[in-house]
N, C-alpha and C positions, 0 to 999 in steps of 0.2 A: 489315489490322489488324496493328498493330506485336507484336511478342512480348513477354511480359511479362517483366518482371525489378525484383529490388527496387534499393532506394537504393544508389547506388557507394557504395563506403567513403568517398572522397574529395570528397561530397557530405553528407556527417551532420550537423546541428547540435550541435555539442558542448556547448552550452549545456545543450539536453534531456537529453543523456548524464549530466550532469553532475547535472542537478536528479536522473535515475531511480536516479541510479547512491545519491544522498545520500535517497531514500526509501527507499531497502534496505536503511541502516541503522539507521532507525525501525521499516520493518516487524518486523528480527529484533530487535531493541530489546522490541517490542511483543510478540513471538510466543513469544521462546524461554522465557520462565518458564512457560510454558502445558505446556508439556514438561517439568516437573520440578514443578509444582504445581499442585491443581486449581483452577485460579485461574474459572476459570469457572465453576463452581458455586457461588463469592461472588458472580456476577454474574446469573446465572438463580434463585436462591433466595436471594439479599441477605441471605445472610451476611455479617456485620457483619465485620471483617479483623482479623487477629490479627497482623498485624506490629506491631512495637515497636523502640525504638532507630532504629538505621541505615537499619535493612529496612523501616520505618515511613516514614521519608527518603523511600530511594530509592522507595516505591511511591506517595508523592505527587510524586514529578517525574517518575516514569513518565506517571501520568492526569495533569499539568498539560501535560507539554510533547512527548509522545508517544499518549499512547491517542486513535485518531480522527485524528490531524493526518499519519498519513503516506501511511493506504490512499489518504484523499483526497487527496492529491499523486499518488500514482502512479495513481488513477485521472482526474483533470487531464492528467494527458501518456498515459495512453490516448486519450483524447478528442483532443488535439493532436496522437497519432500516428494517429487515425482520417481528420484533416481533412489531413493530407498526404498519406497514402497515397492517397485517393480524388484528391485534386488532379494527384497523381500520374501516376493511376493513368487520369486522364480525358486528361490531354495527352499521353496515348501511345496515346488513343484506342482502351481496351482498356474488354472489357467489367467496369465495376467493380463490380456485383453481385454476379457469379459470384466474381469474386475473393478479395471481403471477406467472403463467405460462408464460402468455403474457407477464407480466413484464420481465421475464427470457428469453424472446425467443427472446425480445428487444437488452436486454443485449448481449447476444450472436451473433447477426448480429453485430453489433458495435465490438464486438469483432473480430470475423472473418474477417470482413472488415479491422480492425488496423492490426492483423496481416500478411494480405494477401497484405495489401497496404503501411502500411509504417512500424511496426514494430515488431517480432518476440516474442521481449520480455511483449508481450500484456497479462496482466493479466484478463482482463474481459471477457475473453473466459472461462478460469479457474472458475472465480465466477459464473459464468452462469452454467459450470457443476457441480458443488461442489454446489449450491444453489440450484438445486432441490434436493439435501438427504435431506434439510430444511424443506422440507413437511415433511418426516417423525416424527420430534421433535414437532410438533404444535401441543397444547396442553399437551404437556408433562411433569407432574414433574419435579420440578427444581431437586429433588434427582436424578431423573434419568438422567438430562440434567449432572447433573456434574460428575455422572461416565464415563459417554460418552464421555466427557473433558477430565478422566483422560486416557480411554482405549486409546485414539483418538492420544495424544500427544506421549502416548507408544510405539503404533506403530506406528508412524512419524520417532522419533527414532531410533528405532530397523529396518526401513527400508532404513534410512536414514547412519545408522551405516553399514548394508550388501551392500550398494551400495558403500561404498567406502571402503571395505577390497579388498587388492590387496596383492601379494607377491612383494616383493624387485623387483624381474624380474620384474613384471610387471608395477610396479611403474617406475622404467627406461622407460620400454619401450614409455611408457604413454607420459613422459616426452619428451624423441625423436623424438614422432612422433607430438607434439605439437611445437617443438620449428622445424620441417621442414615445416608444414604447417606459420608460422607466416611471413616468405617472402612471400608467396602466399597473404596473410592478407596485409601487407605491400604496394604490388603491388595494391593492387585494390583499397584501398584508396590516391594513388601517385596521381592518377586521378577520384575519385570519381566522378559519377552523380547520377542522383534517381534511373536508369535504373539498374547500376552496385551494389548498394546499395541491393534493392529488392532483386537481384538474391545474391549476398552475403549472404540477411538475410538468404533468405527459402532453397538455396543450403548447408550453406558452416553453417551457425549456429543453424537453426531450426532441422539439423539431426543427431547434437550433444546435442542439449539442450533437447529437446523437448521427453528423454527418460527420463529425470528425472523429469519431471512435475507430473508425478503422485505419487512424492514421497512429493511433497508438499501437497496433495491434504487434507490428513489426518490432517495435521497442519491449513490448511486453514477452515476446518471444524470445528476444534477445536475452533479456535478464532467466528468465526461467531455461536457458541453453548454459549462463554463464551458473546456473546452480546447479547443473547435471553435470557441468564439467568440474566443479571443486570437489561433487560429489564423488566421481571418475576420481581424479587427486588424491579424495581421503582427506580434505583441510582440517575439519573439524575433527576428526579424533588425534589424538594424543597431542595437544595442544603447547602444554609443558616444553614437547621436543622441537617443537616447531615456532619455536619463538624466537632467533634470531632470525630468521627468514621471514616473519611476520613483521617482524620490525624493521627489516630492510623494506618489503612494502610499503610500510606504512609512512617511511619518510619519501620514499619514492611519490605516493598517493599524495603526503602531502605536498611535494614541489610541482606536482600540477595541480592541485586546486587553490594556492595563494592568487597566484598570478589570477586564473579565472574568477576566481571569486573577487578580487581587485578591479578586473574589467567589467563583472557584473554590479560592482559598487557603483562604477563610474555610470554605466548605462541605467539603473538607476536613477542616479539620482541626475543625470540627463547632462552631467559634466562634458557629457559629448552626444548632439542630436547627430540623430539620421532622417530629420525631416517625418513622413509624414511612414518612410518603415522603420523607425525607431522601435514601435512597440512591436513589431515581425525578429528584429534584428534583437530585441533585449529577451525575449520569448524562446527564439531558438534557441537562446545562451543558457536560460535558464534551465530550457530541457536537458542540454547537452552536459549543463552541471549536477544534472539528478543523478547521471551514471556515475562521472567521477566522484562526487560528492559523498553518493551512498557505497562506493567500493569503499573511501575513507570511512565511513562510519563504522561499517564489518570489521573492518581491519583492526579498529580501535578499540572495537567488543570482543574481539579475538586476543588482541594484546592481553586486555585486561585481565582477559579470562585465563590466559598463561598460568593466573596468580588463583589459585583456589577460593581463596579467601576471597576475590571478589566476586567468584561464583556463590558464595553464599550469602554476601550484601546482594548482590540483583539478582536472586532469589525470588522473590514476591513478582520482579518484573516477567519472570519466567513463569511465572501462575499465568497470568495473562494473557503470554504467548501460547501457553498449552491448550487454552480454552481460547482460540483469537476468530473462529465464526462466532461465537458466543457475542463475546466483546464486541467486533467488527459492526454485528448488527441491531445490538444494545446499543452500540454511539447514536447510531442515524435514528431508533427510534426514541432515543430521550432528545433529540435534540429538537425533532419534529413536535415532542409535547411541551418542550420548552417553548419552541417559536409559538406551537398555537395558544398556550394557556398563558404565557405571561408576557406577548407582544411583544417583541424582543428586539424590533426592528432597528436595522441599524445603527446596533449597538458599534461600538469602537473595536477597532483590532486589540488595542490590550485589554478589553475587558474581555474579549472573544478568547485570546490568548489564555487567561486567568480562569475563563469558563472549563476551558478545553483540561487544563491541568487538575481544575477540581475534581469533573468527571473522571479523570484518568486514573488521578487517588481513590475515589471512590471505588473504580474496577479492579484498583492492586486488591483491596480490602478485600471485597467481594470474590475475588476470584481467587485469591492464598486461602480462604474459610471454607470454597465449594471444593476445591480441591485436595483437603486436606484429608477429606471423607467420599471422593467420590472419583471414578476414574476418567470421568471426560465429565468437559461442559455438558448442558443442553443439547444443543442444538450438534456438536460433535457425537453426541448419541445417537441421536438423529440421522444425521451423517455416516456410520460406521455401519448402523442396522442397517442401513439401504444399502452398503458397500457388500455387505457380507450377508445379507439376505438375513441375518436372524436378529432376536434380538439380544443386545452387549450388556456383560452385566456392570450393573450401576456401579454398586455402592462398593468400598474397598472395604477388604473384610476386618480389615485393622486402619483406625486413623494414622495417617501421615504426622507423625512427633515435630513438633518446633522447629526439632535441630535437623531433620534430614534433608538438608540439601549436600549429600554427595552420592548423585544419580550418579551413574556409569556413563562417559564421552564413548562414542564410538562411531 
């Protein structure tokens, strides 16, 4: 039996790099106002939203062209990074149970840790549970892989729809009892520390949120089925050849997301009430446009990519995606020392916007300079040594030159 080891450097699909590295800055897009407002108790007691002006803006291009459309993208290319590693992992004729296990079990401390340490809204806890039903699909028929896709998103759906049928009454009440906890919320960010923070999270938001994680679970399965199956496909390599069938998608993709996005404009911005399940009825839309939304987003990064040359402009953004536990868990913990050290509360969606983007520039930097000399992140060190029981060597024996962004598609 061969010894395990992960992907050479000089073996990466830059393409994936590139799609994960541009879902990271949706996710903090998506995450970091959560940090400075309690935006999620408008979401679990449908609290009606109080922005106005600008901040009214930007929090409907936020749920138009961010809320839901990024998790599902980087959980796509877990699912695409599930069906190579195993592919991998079997023509080296290594035991890949045990492997992917470990890989998951990795996963899963990192998660539990983020959550328990600095943030509630951790999703890598999630992938770690939802990524072992992944054993079950390997070797599976693509036919089969894509009924599973369609049962999978059904009930997302239909579970997704019962958890938030309420009566009138209860829809009040809901609301009442959300807008007397938010002076509580108020008070405890007046004077934020990490200490207050912490118990905030696991007290006051992880015993309202954390009943409806398992209504994601189905959706998140779905996306990581639909990346096993492009993977089965072959989408991403040879790119070049595959481009008028990419562009026939992509017009395709986009003559359903006009119209939906048009009807989530309207619900929005309330051009048509539903009464008191307005916010149920504009919520399911919004989910249901994270899939289609994020299939057009790949699709558009794929197009692109057709073209070489813009493989080496979004370049830097592929730094990012290469090293994205790194990134993923730098967002949440700068964002926690920004909330406690400089009281940040309730700041506006476009200044939150404007935050999200600096931070992001910052990580291009940061991550094109670590990468240049080093073969993984941090924390993907981390990761890999646990995977592979030893430890991965660091440093690249030669810096990575300026110009070398034409890694090998495959």
């Amino acid at each position: 039996m061969m010894k395990a080891n992960p992907v050479p450097f000089n073996e990466r699909n830059i393409v994936i790099d590139i799609l994960r590295g541009f879902a990271l800055l949706g996710i903090l897009l998506m995450n970091l106002p959560q940090f400075f407002y309690p935006s999620w108790m408008y979401g679990v007691y449908s609290i009606p939203s109080e922005y106005t002006g600008t901040d009214r803006v930007g929090e409907l291009l936020i749920r138009m062209f961010v809320e839901g459309k990024f998790f599902t993208i980087f959980s796509f290319l877990f699912g695409l990074g599930f069906f190579i590693f195993m592919k991998r992992a079997e023509s080296k004729a290594l035991n890949i149970k045990r492997l992917y296990l470990r890989r998951i079990a990795a996963l899963a401390l990192f998660g539990v840790a983020h959550f328990f340490l600095v943030w509630t809204g951790d999703i890598l806890h999630l992938y770690a549970i939802t990524g072992l039903f992944l054993l079950f699909f390997h070797k599976r028929k693509s036919k089969t892989i894509l009924i599973w896709i369609v049962c999978l998103v059904a009930v997302w759906f239909g579970l997704f729809g019962l958890a938030f049928i309420t009566t009138p009454e209860q829809a009040q009440n809901s609301i009442h009892e959300g807008l007397q906890l938010l002076p509580v919320v108020d008070q405890i960010f007046d004077n934020l520390t990490y200490a207050k923070w912490i118990d905030y999270q696991l007290n006051m938001v992880a015993p309202a949120v954390a009943p409806f994680e398992p209504i994601f679970m189905p959706a998140i399965l779905a996306m990581f089925l639909i990346g096993v199956f492009s993977g089965q496909k072959d989408w991403f390599a040879n790119l070049p050849d595959k481009k008028r069938s990419i562009r026939k998608m992509w017009f395709i993709s986009l003559a359903v997301n006009l119209p939906l996005l048009s009807a989530l404009a309207v619900l929005l911005t309330k051009q048509v009430n539903f009464g008191f399940r307005h916010e149920t009825v504009t919520t399911v839309l919004v989910q249901f446009s994270g899939i289609t939304l994020s299939i057009f987003y790949i699709l558009s990064f794929l197009l692109l990519m057709t073209n070489s040359q813009w493989i080496t402009r979004l370049r830097p953004i592929g730094y990012v995606g290469q090293m994205a536990l790194t990134n993923y868990l730098s967002q949440t913990i700068i964002c926690v020392a920004l909330a406690a050290l400089f009281h940040l509360y309730r700041i506006g969606t476009i200044p939150a916007i404007l935050m999200s983007i600096s931070i992001y520039a910052c990580q291009i930097v940061f991550s094109t300079l670590w990468m240049r000399n080093f073969r993984y992140g941090p924390m993907e060190w981390v990761w890999r040594s646990f995977t592979y029981l030893s430890l991965q060597p660091m440093r690249l024996k030669k810096p990575v030159p300026r110009s070398n962004n034409h890694m090998p598609l495959r």
